[in-house]
Residue frames relative to the residue before (quaternion, step in Angstrom):
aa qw qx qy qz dx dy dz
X 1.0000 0.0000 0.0000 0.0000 0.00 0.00 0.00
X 0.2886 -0.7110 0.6195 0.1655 3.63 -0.84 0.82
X 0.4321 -0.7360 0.4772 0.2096 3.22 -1.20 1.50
X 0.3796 -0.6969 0.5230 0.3109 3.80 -1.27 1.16
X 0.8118 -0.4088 0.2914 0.2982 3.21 -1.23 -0.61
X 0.4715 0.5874 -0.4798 0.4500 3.50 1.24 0.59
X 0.8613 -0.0498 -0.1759 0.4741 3.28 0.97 0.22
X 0.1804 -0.8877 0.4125 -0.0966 3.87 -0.61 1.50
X 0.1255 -0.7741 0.6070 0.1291 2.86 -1.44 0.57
X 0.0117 -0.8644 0.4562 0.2109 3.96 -0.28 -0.53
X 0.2698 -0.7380 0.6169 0.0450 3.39 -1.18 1.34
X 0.4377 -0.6952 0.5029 0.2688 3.64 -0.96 0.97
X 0.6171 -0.5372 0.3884 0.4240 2.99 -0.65 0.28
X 0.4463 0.6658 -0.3731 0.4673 3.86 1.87 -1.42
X 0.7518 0.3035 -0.2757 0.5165 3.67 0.23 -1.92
X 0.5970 0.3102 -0.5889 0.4478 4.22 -0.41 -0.25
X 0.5956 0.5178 -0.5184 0.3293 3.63 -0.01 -0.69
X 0.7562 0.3313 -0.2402 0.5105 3.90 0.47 -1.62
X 0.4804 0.6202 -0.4033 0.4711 4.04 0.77 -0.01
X 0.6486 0.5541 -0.2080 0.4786 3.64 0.78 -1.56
X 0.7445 0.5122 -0.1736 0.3914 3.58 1.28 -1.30
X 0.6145 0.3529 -0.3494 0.6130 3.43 1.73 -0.67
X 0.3387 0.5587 -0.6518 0.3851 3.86 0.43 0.13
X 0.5837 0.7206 -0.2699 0.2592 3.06 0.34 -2.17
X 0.6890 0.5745 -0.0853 0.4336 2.95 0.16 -2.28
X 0.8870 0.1667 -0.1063 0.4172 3.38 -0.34 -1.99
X 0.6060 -0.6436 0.3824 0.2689 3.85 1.13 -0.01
X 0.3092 0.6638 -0.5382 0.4173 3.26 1.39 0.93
X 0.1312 0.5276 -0.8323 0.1080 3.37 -1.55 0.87
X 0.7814 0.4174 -0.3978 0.2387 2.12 -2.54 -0.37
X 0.7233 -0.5129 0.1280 0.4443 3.60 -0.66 -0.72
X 0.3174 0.7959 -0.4707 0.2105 3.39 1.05 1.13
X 0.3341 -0.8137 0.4751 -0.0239 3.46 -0.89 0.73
X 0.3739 -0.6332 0.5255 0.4278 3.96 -0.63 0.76
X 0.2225 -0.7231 0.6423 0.1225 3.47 -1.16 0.04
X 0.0426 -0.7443 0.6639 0.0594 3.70 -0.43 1.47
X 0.0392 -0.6011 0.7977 0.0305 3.43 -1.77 0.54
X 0.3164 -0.4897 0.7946 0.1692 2.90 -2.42 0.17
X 0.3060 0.5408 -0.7788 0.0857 3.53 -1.64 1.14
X 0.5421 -0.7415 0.3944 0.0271 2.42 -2.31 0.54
X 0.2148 0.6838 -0.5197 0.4650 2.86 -0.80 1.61
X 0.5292 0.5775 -0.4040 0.4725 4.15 -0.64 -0.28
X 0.6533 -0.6288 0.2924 0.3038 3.45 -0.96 0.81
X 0.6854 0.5364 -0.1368 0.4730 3.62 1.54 -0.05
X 0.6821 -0.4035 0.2325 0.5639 3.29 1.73 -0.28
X 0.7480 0.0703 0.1490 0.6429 3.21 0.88 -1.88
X 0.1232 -0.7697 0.6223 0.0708 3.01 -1.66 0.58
X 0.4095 -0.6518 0.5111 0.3824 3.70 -1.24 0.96
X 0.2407 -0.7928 0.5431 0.1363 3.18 -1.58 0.64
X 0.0197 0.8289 -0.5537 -0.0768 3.85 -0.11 0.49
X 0.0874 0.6769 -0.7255 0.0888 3.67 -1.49 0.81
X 0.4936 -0.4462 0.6820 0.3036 3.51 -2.06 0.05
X 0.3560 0.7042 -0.6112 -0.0613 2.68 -1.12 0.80
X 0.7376 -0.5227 0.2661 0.3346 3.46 -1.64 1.22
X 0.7514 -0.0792 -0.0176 0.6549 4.22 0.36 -0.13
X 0.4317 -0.4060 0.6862 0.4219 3.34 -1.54 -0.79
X 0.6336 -0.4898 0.5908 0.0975 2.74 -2.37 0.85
X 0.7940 -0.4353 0.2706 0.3269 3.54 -0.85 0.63
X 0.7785 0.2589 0.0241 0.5713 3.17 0.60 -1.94
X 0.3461 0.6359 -0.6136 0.3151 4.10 1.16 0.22
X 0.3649 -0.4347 0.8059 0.1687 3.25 -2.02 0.38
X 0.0107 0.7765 -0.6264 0.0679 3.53 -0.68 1.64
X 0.2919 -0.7970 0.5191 0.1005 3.44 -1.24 1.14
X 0.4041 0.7950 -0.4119 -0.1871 3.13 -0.70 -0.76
X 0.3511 -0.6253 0.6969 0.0102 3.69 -1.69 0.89
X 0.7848 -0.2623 -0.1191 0.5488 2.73 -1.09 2.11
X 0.7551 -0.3921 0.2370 0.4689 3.57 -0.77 -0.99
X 0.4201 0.6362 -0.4547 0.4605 3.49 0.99 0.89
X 0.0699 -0.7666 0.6382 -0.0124 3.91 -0.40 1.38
X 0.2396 -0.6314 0.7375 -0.0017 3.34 -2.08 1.39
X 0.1727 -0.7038 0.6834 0.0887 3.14 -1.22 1.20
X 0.0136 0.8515 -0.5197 0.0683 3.29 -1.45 0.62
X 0.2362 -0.8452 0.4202 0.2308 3.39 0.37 1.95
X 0.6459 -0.3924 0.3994 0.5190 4.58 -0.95 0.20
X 0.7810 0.4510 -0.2919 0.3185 3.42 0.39 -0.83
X 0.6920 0.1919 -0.3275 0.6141 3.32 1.19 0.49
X 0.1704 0.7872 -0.4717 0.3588 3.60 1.19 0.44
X 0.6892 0.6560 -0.2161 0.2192 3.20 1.10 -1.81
X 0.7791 0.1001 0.0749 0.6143 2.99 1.21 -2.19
X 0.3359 0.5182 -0.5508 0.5614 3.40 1.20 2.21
X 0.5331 0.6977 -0.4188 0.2317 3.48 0.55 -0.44
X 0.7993 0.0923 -0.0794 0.5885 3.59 -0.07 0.67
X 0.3270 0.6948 -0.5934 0.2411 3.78 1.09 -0.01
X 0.1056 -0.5656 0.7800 0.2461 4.10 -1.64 -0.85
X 0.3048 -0.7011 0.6418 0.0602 3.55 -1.15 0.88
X 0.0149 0.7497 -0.6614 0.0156 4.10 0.35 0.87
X 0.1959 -0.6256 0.7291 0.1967 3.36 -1.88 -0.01
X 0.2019 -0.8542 0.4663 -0.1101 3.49 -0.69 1.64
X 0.0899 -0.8185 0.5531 -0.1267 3.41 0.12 1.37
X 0.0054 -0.8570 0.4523 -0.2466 3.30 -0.89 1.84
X 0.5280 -0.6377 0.3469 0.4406 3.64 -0.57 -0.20
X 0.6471 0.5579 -0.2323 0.4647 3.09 2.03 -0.56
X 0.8354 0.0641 0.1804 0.5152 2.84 1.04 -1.46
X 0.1386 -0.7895 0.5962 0.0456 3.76 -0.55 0.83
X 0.6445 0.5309 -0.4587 0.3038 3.72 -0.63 0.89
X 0.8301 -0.4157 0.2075 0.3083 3.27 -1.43 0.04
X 0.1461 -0.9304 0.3351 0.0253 3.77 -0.42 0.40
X 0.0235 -0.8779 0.4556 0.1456 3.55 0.45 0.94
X 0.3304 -0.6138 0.7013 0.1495 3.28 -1.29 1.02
X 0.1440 -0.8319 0.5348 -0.0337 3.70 -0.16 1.39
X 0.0409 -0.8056 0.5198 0.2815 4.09 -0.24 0.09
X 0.3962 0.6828 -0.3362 0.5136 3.44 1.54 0.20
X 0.6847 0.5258 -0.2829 0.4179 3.35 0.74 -1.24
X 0.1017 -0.6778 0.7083 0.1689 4.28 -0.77 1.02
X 0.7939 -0.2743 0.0232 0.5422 3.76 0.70 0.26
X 0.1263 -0.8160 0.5619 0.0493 2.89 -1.76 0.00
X 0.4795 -0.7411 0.2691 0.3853 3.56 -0.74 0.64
X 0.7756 -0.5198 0.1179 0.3381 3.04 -1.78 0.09
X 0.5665 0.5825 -0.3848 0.4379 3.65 1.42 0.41
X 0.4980 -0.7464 0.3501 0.2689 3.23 0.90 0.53
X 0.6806 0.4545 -0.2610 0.5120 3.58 1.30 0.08
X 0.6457 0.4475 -0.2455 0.5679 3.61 0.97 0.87
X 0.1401 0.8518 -0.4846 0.1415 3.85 -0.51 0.85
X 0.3514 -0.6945 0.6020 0.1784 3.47 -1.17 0.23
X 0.3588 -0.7214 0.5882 0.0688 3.36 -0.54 1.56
């Protein structure tokens, strides 16, 4: 089931594009799906968590953008709600970037935050 609009996430079109490529890469088709989480740990408290994974889970909130699908188990649902996932090419720094409204900060690696 694809999740309506009482609860959201957004992917750029930039990040489904570099997602679509590690499918590519790691050989996910069909009806596999990145899978974001939140656990704890990372120099800020929490840390984002990203993997392939082969389907969603019963109780996931499932997204998806163009033909790129996000699972999400409730228990990070919490401090995902309203996030955007961008993909941020620089001289410093090339990777993905969450724009978190949960997040009161976060360190400088962009993959760690305080809820």
């Amino acid at each position: 089931m694809v999740e309506t609009q009482q609860r959201s996430i957004q992917v750029t079109p930039k990040a489904a594009g570099k997602i679509r490529e590690a499918f590519a890469t790691h050989g996910v088709a069909g009806t596999g799906g990145l899978r974001l989480g939140v656990l704890g740990g990372g120099c800020s408290g929490l840390s984002y968590q990203f993997k392939f994974d082969s389907k969603p889970r019963p109780n996931d909130h499932v997204f998806e953008f163009e033909d790129v699908k996000i699972f999400i188990d409730p228990k990070s649902m919490v401090f995902l709600d309203g996030m955007t996932l961008d993909w941020q090419d620089s001289l410093v720094r090339s990777g993905f970037v969450f724009e978190n409204p949960h997040a009161r900060k976060s360190c400088g690696c962009g993959t760690s935050f305080t809820a």
